[in-house]
Backbone as CSV, one residue per row, in Angstrom:
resi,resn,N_x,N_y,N_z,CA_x,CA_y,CA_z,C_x,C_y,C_z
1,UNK,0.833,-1.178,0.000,0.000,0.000,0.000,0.885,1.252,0.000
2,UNK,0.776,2.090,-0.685,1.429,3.432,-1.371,1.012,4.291,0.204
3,UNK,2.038,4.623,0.616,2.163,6.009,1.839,1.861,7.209,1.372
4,UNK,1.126,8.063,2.416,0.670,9.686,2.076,2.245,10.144,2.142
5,UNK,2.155,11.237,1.817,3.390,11.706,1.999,4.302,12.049,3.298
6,UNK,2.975,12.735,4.434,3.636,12.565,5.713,3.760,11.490,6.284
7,UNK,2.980,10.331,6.244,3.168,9.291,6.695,4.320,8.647,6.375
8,UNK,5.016,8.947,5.057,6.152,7.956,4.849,6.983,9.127,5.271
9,UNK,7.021,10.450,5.355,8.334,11.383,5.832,8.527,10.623,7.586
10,UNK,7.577,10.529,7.745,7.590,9.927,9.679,8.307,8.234,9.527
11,UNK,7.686,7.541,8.285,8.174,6.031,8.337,9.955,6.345,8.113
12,UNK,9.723,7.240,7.421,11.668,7.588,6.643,12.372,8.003,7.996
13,UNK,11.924,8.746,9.096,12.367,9.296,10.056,12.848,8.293,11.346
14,UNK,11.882,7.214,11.279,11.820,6.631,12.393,13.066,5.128,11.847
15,UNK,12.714,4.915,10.783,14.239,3.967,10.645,15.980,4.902,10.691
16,UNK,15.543,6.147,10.541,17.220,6.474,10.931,17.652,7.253,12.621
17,UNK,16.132,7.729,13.384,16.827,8.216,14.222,16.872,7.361,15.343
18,UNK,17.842,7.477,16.360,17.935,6.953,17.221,17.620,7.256,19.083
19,UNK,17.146,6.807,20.053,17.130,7.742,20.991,18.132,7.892,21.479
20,UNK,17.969,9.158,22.149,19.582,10.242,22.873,20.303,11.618,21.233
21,UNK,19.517,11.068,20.312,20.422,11.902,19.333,19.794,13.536,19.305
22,UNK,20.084,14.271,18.901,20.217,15.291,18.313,19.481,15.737,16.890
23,UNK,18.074,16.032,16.768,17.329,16.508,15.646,16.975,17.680,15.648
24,UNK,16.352,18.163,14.368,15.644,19.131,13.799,14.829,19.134,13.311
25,UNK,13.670,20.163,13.406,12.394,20.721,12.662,12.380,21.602,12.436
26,UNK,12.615,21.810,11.108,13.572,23.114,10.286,12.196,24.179,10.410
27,UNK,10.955,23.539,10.229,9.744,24.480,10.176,8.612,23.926,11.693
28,UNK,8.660,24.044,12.965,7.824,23.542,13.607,6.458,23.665,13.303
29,UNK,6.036,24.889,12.863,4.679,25.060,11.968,3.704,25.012,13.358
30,UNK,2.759,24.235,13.580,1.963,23.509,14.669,2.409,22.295,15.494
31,UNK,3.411,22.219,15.283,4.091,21.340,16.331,3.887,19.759,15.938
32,UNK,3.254,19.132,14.886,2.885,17.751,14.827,4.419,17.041,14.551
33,UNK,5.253,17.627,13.903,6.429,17.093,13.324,7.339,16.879,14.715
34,UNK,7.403,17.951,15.150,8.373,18.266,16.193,8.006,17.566,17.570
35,UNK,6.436,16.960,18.000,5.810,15.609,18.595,6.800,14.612,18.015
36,UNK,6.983,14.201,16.873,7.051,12.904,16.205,8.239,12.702,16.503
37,UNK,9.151,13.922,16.144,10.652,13.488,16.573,11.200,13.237,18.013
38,UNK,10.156,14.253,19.141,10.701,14.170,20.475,10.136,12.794,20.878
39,UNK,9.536,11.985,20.521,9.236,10.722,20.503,10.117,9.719,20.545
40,UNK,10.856,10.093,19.170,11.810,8.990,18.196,13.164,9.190,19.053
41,UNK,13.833,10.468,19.977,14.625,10.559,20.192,14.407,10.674,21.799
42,UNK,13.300,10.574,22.084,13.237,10.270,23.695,14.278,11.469,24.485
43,UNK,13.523,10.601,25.994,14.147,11.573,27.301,15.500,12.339,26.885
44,UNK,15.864,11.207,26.577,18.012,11.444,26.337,17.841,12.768,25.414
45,UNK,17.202,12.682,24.254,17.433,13.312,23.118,17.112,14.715,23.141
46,UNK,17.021,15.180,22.110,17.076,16.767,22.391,16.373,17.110,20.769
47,UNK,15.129,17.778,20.404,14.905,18.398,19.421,15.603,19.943,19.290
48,UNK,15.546,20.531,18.252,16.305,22.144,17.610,14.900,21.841,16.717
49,UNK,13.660,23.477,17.205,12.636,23.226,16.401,12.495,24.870,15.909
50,UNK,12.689,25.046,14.745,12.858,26.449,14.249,11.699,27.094,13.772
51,UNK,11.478,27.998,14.077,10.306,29.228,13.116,10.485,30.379,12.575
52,UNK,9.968,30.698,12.081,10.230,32.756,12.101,8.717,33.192,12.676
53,UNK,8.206,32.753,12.649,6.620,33.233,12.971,6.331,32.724,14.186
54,UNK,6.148,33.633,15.397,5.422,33.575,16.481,4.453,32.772,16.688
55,UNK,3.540,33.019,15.881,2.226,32.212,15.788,2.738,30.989,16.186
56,UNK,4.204,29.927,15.285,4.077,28.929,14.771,4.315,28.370,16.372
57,UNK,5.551,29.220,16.803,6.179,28.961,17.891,5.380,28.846,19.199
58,UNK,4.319,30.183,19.255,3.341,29.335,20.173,2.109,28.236,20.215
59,UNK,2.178,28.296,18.743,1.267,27.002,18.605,1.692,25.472,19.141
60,UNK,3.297,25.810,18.705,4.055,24.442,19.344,4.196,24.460,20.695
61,UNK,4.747,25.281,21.682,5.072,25.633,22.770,3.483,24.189,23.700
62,UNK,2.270,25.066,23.013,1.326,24.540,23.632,0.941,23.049,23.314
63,UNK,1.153,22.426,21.977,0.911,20.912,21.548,1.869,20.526,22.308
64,UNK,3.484,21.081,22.786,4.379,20.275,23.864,3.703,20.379,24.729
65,UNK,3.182,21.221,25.536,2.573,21.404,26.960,1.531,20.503,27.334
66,UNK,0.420,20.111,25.938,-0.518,19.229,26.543,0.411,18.129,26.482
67,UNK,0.966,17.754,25.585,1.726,16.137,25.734,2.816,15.824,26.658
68,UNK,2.785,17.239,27.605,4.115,16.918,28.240,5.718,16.771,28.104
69,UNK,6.023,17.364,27.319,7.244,16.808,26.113,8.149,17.948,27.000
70,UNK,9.297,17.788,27.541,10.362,18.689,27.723,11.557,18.549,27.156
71,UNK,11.809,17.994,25.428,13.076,17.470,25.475,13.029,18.601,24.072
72,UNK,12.514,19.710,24.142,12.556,20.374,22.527,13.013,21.598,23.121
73,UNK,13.844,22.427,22.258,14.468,23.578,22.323,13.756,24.765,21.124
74,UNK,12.553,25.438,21.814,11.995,25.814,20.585,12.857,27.319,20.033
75,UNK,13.168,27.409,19.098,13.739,28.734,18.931,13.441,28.983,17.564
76,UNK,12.994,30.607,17.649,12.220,32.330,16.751,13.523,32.667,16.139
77,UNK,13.484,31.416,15.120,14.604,32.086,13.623,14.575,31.466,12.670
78,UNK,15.313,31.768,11.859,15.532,30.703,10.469,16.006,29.870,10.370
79,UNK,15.600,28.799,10.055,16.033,27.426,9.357,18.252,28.143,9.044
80,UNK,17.990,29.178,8.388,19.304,29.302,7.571,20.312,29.617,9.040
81,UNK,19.571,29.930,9.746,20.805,30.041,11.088,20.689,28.612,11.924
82,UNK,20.817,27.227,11.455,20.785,26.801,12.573,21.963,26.441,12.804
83,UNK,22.947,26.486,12.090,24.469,26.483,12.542,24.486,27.315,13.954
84,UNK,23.862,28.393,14.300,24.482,29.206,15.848,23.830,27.934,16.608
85,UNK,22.981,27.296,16.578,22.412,26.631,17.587,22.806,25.358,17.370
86,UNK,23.851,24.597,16.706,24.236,23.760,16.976,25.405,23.538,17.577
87,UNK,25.186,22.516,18.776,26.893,22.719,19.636,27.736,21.814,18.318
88,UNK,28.866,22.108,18.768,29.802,21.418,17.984,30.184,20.090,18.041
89,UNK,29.468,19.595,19.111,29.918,17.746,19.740,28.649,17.515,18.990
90,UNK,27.833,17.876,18.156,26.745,16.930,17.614,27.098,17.115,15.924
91,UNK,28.597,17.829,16.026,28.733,17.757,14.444,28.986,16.238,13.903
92,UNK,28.458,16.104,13.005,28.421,14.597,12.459,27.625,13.780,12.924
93,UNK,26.867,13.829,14.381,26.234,13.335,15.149,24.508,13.004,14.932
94,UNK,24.267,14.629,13.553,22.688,14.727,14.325,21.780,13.771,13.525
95,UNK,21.262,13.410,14.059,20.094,11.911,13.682,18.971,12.089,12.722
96,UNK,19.013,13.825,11.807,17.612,13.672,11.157,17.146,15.412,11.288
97,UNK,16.814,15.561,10.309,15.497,16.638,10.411,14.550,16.642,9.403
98,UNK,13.779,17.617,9.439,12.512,17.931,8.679,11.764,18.703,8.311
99,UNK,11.332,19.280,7.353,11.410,20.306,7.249,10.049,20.706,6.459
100,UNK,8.666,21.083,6.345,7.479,21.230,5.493,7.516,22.505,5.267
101,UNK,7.553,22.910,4.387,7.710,24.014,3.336,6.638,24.539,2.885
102,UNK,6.773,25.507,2.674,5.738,26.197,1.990,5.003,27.502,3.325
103,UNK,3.580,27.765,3.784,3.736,28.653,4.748,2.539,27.656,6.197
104,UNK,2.636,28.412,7.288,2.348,27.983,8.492,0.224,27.972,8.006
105,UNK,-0.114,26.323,7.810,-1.252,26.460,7.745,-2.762,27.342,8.872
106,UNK,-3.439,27.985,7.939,-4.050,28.931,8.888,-3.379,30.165,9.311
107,UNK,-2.450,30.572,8.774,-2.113,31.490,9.367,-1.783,32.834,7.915
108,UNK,-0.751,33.788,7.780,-0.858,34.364,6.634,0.309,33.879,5.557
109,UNK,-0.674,33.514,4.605,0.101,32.462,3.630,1.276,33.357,2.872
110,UNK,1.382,35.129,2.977,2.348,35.379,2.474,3.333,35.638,3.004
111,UNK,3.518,35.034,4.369,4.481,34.420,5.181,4.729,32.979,4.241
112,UNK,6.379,32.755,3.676,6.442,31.747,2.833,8.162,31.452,3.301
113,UNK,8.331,30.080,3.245,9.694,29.101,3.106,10.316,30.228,1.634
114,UNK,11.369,30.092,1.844,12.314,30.892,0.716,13.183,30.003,0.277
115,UNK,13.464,29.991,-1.164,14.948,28.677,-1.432,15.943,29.013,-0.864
116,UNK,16.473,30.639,-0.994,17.886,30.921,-0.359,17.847,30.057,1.038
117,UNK,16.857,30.616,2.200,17.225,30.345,3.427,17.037,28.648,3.573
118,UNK,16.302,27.963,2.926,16.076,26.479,2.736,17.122,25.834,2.383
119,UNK,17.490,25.865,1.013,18.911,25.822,1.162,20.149,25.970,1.873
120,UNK,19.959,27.160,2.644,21.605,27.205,3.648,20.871,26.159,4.351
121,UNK,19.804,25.746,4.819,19.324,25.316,6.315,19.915,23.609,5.828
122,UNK,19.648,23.197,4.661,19.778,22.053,4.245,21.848,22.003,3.691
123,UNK,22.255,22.908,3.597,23.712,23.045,3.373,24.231,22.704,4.726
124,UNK,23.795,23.772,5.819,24.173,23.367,7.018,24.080,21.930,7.925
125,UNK,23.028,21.893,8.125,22.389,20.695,8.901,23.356,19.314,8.111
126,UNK,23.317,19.174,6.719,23.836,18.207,5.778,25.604,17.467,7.036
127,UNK,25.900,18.819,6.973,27.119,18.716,7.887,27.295,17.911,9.079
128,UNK,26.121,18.239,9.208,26.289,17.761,10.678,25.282,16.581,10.893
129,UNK,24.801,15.743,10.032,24.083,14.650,10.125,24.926,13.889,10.021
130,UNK,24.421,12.408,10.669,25.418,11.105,11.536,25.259,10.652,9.451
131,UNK,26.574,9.800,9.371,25.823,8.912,8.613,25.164,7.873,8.061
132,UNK,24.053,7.717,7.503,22.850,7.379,7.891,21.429,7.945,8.289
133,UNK,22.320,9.249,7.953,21.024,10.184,8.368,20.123,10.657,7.628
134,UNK,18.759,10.960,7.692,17.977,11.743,7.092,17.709,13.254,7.036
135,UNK,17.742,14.051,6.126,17.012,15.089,6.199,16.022,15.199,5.224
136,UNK,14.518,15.302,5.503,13.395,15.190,4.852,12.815,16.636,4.610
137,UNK,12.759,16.573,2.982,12.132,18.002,3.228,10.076,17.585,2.662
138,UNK,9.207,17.944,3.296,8.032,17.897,2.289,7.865,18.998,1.495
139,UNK,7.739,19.062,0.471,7.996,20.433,-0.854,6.181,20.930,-0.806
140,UNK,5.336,21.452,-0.512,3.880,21.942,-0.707,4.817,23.331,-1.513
141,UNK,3.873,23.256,-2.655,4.546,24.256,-4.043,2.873,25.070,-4.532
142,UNK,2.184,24.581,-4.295,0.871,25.559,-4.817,0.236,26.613,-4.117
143,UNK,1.661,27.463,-3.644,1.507,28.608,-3.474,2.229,29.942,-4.242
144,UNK,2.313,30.734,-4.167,2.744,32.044,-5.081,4.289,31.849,-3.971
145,UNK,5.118,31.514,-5.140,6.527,31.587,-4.443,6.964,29.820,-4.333
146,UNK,5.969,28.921,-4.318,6.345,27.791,-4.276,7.094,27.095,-5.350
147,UNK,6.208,26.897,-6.536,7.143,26.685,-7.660,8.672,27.273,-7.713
148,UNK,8.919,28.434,-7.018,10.298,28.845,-7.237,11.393,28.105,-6.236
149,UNK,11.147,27.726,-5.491,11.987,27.272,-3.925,11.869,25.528,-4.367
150,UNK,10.478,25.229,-5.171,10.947,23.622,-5.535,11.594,23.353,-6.751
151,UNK,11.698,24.329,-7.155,12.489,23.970,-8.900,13.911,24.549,-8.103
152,UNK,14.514,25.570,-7.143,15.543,25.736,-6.494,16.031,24.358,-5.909
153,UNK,15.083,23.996,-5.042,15.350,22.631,-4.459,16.010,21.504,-5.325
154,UNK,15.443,21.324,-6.120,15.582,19.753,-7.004,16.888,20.865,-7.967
155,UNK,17.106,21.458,-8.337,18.305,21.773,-9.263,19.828,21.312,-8.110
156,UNK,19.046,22.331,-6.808,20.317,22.248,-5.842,20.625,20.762,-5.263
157,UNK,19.574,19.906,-5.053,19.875,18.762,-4.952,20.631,17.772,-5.523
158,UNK,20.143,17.769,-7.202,20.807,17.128,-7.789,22.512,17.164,-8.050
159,UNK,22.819,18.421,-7.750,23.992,18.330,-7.639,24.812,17.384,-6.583
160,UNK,24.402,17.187,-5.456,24.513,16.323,-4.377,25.790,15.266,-5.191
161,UNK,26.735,15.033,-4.770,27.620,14.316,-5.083,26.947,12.837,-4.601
162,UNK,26.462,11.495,-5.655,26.553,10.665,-5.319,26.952,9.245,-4.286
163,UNK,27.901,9.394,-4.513,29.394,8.754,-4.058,28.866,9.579,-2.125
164,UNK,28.452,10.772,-2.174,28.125,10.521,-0.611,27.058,11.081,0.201
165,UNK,26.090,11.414,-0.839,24.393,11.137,-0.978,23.081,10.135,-1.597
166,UNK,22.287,9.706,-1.057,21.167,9.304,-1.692,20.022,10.504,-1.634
167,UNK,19.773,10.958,-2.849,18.397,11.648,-3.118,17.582,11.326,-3.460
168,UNK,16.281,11.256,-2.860,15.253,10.473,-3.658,14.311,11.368,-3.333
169,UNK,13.437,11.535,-4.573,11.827,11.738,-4.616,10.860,11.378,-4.981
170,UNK,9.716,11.210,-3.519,8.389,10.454,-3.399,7.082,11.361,-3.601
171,UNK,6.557,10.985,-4.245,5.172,12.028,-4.152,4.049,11.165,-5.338
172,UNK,2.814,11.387,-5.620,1.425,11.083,-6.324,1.843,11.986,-7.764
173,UNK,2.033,11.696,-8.809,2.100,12.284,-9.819,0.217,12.793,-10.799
174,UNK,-0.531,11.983,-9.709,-1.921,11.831,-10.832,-2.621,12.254,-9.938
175,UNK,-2.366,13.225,-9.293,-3.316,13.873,-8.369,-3.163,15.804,-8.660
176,UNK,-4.243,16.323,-8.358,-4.386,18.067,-9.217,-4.061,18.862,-7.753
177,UNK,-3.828,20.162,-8.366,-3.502,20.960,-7.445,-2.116,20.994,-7.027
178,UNK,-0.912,20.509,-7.700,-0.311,20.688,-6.911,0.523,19.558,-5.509
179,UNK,0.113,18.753,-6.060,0.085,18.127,-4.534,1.644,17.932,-4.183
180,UNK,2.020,18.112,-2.600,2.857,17.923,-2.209,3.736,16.748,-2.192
181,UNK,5.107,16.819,-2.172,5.881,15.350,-2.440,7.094,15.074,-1.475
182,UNK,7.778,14.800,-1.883,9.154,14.585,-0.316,10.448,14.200,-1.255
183,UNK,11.358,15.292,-1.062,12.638,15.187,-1.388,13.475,14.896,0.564
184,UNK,14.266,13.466,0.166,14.519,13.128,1.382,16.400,12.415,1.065
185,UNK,16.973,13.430,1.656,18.588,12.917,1.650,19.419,12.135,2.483
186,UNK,19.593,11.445,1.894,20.675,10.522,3.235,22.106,10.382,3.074
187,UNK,22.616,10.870,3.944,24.333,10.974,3.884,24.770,9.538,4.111
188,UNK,25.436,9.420,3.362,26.687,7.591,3.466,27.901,7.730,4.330
């Protein structure tokens, strides 16, 4: 049976991370992603869950609060800075991130993911994933600005040197609107 798209970004997530490691949620959005990982990486572990939008950040703050979750570090910035917030003992170390693109549902859609800053966020993080690691991005493109950041995406990807990436992309080709898909990298 063929996976939705988040469902297999979570199946892709949960065979590489480990508990005690070190992740990311490049976009916390409403917090469902950034649940999934403080899960996968338990007590030990430690989420890095990024926003630029307030909204997103207290929307998450509170989905941790009902579930109880104290192992996430929520922090009001860009994906493209998460180099300041990574210590340096988790370089090579970190177990995974994730990242849904496009803008914070319900909220103002011309608040939007950008390729520049998506890109550094995925240049950076790349670094510092164990290998074996995942970084998952979900691409939602049927917005004004989307098409530009996923045709950025897949050009910048493909460059990805083989020899010490796997790139792959999953998504419904026979479905309208647009529909969202998953470019998901794994370092060797």
């Amino acid at each position: 049976m063929l996976k939705r798209v988040l469902s297999y970004a979570h199946e892709l997530l949960q065979s590489s991370i480990q508990p005690g490691e070190t992740v990311i949620d490049g976009t916390c959005g409403n917090g469902k992603d950034t649940i999934v990982l403080s899960k996968l990486v338990g007590d030990s572990g430690q989420v890095l869950a990024f926003d630029v939008q307030e909204q997103a950040i207290e929307n998450t703050k509170q989905r941790l609060a009902e579930e109880k979750i104290s192992n996430v570090k929520l922090i009001h910035d860009s994906h493209e800075n998460a180099e300041t917030y990574l210590p340096e003992e988790v370089y090579g170390f970190v177990g995974g991130a994730i990242f849904n693109l496009g803008y914070l549902p319900g909220s103002d859609k011309s608040v939007i993911t950008k390729p520049t800053s998506t890109i550094q966020a995925v240049d950076t993080i790349v670094k510092y994933l164990k290998s074996g690691g995942l970084i998952i991005l979900v691409v939602y493109y049927g917005h004004e600005g989307g098409e530009a950041e996923k045709n950025a995406l897949l050009d910048h990807l493909r460059s990805f040197e083989q020899k010490n990436y796997n790139v792959l992309q999953y998504g419904f080709i026979n479905q309208k609107n647009s529909p969202p898909f998953i470019l998901a990298i794994e370092k060797k």
